[in-house]
Each structure stands twice: as structure tokens, then as C-alpha cells.
C-alpha positions as CSV (number, residue, x, y, z in Angstrom):
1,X,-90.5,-94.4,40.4
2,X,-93.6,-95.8,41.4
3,X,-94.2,-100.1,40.1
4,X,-96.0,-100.2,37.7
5,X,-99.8,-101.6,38.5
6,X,-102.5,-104.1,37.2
7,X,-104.3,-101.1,35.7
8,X,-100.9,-99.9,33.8
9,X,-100.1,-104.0,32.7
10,X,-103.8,-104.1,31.1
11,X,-103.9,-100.7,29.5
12,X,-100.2,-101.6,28.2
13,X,-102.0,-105.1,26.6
14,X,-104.5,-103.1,25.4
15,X,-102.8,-100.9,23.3
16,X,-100.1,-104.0,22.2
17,X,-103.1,-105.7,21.1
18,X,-104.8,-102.8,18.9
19,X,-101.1,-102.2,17.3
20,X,-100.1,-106.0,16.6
21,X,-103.9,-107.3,16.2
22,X,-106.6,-104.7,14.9
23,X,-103.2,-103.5,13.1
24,X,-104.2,-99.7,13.7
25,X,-101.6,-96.3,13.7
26,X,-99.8,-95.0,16.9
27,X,-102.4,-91.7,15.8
28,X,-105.3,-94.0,16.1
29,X,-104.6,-95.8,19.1
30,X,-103.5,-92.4,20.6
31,X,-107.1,-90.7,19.4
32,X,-109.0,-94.3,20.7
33,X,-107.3,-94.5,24.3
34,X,-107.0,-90.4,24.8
35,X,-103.8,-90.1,24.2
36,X,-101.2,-88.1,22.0
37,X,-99.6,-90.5,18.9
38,X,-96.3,-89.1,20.5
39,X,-97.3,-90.6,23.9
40,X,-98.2,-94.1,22.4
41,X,-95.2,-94.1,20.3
42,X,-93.0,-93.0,23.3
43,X,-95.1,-96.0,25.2
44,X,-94.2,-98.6,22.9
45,X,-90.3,-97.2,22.7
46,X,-90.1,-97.3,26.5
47,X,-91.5,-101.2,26.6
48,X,-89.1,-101.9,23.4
49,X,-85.7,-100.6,25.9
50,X,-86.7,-102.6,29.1
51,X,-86.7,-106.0,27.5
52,X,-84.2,-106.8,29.1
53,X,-84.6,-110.4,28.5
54,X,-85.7,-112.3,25.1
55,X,-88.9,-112.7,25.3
56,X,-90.2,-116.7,25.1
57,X,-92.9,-115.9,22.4
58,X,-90.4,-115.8,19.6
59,X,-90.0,-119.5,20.0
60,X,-91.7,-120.6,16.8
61,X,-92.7,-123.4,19.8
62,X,-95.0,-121.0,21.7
63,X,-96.9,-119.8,18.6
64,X,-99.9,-122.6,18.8
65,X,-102.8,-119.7,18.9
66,X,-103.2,-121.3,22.4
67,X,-104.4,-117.8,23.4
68,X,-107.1,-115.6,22.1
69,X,-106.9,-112.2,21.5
70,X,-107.9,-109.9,24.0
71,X,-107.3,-113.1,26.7
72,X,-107.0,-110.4,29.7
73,X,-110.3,-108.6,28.9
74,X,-112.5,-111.8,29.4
């Protein structure tokens, strides 16, 4: 299985950010980014089994709104 590149990391970011901050359905990110709402849901599934380690953002330390949404795409 190929690594996965800079191109897959942003396009992964940019459908996190329309789920968690425009707060839009799996069937309207799916229509938005040309995909199927079974292939956005199967996305996010895939991303939920490799954490493999807890991710430091649930630290109520590291929730300052130090970063602004959309950060990558600027």
C-alpha cells in the first residue's frame, strides 16, 4: 500500500474540517468533494481504526483556539 501523500493529508483535513466545523452530512461533503456519502463515511471510519495512539487534542490543555480553521489552506 502506497504512503499516503501531502495531497491525501490536506484533502483528509479538508473534509475533517467541513464535518467538525461547517458541521455538514457525510452526503454533503460527499456531493461537495465528488465523492459517494458511502466513501466519506468509509473515509472517516478508516481514519477512526488507525488511531492508534490518543490523540493530544483531547487535552482540555490544547484547546486555546490557538489555530484557525482551515490553518492548512492559507
Amino acid at each position: 500500500m502506497a504512503e499516503p501523500s501531502r495531497g491525501d493529508d490536506l484533502f483528509l483535513l479538508e473534509l475533517l474540517a467541513c464535518r467538525d466545523h461547517d458541521e455538514l452530512s457525510a452526503a454533503q461533503i460527499g456531493k461537495m468533494m465528488g465523492k459517494s456519502r458511502s466513501a466519506v463515511l468509509g473515509i472517516f471510519h478508516r481514519q477512526r481504526d488507525g488511531d492508534i495512539v490518543a490523540c493530544a487534542c483531547v487535552k482540555p490543555d490544547n484547546k486555546d483556539g490557538g489555530m484557525p480553521a482551515r490553518w492548512w489552506a492559507s
